[in-house]
C-alpha positions in Angstrom: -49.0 -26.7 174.7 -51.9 -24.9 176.3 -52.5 -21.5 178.3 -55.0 -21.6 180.5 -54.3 -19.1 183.3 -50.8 -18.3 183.0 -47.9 -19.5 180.4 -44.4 -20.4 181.4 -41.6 -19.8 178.5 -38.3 -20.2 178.8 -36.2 -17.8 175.8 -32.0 -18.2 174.6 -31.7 -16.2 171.8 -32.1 -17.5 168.7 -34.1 -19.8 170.1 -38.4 -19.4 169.4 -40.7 -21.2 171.5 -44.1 -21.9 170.1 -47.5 -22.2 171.6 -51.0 -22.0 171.7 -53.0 -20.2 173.5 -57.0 -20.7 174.0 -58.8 -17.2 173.7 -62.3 -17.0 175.7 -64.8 -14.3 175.7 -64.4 -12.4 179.3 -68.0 -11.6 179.1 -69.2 -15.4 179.5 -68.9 -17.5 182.2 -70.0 -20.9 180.5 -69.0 -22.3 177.1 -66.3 -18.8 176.7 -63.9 -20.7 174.4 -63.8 -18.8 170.6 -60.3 -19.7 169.2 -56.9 -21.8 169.4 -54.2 -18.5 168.9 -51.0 -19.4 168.0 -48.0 -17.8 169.2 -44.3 -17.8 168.6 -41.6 -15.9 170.5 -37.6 -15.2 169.9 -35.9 -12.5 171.6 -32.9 -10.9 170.0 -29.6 -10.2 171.1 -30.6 -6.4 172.0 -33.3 -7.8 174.5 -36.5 -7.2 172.0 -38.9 -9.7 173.0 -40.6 -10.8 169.4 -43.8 -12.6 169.4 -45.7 -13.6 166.2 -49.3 -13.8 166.5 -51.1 -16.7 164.1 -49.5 -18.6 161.3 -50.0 -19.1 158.0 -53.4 -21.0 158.7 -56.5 -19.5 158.5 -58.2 -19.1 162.1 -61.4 -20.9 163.1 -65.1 -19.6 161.5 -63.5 -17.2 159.6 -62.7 -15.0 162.6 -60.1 -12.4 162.9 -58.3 -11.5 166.1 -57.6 -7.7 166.3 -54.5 -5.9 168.8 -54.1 -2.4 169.7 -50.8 -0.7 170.1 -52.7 2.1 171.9 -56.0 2.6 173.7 -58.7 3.2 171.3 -62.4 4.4 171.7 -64.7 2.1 169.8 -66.4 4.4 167.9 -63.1 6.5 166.6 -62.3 2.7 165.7 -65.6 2.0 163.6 -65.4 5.8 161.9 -61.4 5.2 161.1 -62.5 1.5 159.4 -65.8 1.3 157.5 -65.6 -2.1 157.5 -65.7 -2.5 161.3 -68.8 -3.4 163.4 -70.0 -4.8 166.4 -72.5 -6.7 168.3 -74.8 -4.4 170.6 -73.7 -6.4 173.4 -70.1 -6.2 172.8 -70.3 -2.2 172.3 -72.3 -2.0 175.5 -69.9 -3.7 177.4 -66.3 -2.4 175.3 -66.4 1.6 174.6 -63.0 1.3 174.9 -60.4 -0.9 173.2 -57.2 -1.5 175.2 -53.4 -1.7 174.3 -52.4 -5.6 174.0 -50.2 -4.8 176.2 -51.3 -4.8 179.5 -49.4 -5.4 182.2 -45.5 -6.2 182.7 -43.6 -4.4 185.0 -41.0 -3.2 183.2 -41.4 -4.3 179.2 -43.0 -1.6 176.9 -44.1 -2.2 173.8 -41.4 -1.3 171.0 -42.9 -0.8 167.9 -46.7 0.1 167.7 -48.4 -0.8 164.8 -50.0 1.0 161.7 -53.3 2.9 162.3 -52.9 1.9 166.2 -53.9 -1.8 165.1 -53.4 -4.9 164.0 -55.5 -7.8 162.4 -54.7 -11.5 162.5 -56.8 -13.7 159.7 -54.2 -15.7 158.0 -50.4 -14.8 158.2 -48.6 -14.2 161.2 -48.2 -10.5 162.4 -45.1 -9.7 165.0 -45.5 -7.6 168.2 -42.2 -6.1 169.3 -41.1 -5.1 173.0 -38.9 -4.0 174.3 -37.2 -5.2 177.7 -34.8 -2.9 179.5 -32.1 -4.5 181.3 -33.7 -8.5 181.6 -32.3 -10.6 184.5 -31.6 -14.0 183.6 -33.1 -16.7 185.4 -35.5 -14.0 186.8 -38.7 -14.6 185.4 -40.7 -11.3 184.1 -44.8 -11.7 183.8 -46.7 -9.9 181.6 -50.6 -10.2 179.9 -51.5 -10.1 176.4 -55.3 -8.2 175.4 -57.0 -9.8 172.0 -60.2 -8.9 170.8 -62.2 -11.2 168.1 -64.2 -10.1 165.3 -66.4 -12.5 162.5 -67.9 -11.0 159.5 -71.8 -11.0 159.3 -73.5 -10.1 156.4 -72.8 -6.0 156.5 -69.3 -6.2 157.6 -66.3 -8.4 157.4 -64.7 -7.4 160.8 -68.1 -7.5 163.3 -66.7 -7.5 166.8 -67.8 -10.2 169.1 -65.8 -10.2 172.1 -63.0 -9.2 174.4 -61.2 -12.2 175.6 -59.8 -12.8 178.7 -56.1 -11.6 179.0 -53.8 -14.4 178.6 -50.6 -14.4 181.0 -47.0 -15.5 180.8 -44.1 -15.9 182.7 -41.2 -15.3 180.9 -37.7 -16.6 181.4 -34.4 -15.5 179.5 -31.6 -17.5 179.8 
């Protein structure tokens, strides 16, 4: 299963649905598509929405895809991490890196992650949100902000692009 512009999941509990999801650079009109995301959501009895980004396979060209709990600047990002970079487009276009998070009415995130981020090479790393008082049958939308890095030769996480937010519609039952 594919997103493309917008996701449709149906959630019971103890139930997880899993997907992929195509990442694309925002920045590019033509040829945009970096990487195949895969995605796996549960929700728990207590209404926390779970989704766990990746697997346990490594992710195409050796790139990494990074998530922010919080809004971070770029360049507090790249003096926090010695090991981050970024292409001179990419920092002219991204000074700031936003929460991936970004919109859903009434979901917030639950837990936010160590050092305001979190990076997806190989295993699978859970998001957590929270969602106050769900509706069933109702559906809630909401969009998910990933950014992907590559290493070049001077550092292993070299950022390359923003991607365009990916959108679901989800359904509790």
């Amino acid at each position: 299963m594919w997103a493309t512009a917008q996701k449709k999941i149906t959630l019971q509990a103890h139930k997880p649905y899993s997907t992929e999801v195509r990442l694309c650079d925002q920045d590019k009109t033509d040829d945009n598509f970096l990487l195949n995301l895969p995605l796996t959501f549960s929700i728990t009895d207590n209404n926390i929405l779970i989704v766990m980004v990746g697997n346990d396979i490594a992710l195409d060209y050796e790139q990494s895809v990074w998530m922010f709990s919080e809004k971070m600047s770029l360049a507090d990002l790249m003096k926090k991490n010695c090991h981050v970079s970024a292409t001179g487009i990419f920092k002219n276009k991204n000074t700031i890196c936003d929460m991936v998070l970004l919109s859903s009415g009434t979901m917030t995130l639950y837990r936010t992650f160590d050092d305001g981020y979190e990076v997806i090479k190989k295993n699978a790393k859970p998001i957590f949100f929270k969602i106050p008082n769900p509706i069933s049958n109702k559906p809630l939308t909401f969009s998910l902000q990933f950014y992907v890095a590559k290493p070049n030769p001077k550092f292993p996480y070299n950022f390359i692009a923003k991607c365009k937010p990916v959108e679901f519609e989800l359904i509790i039952k």
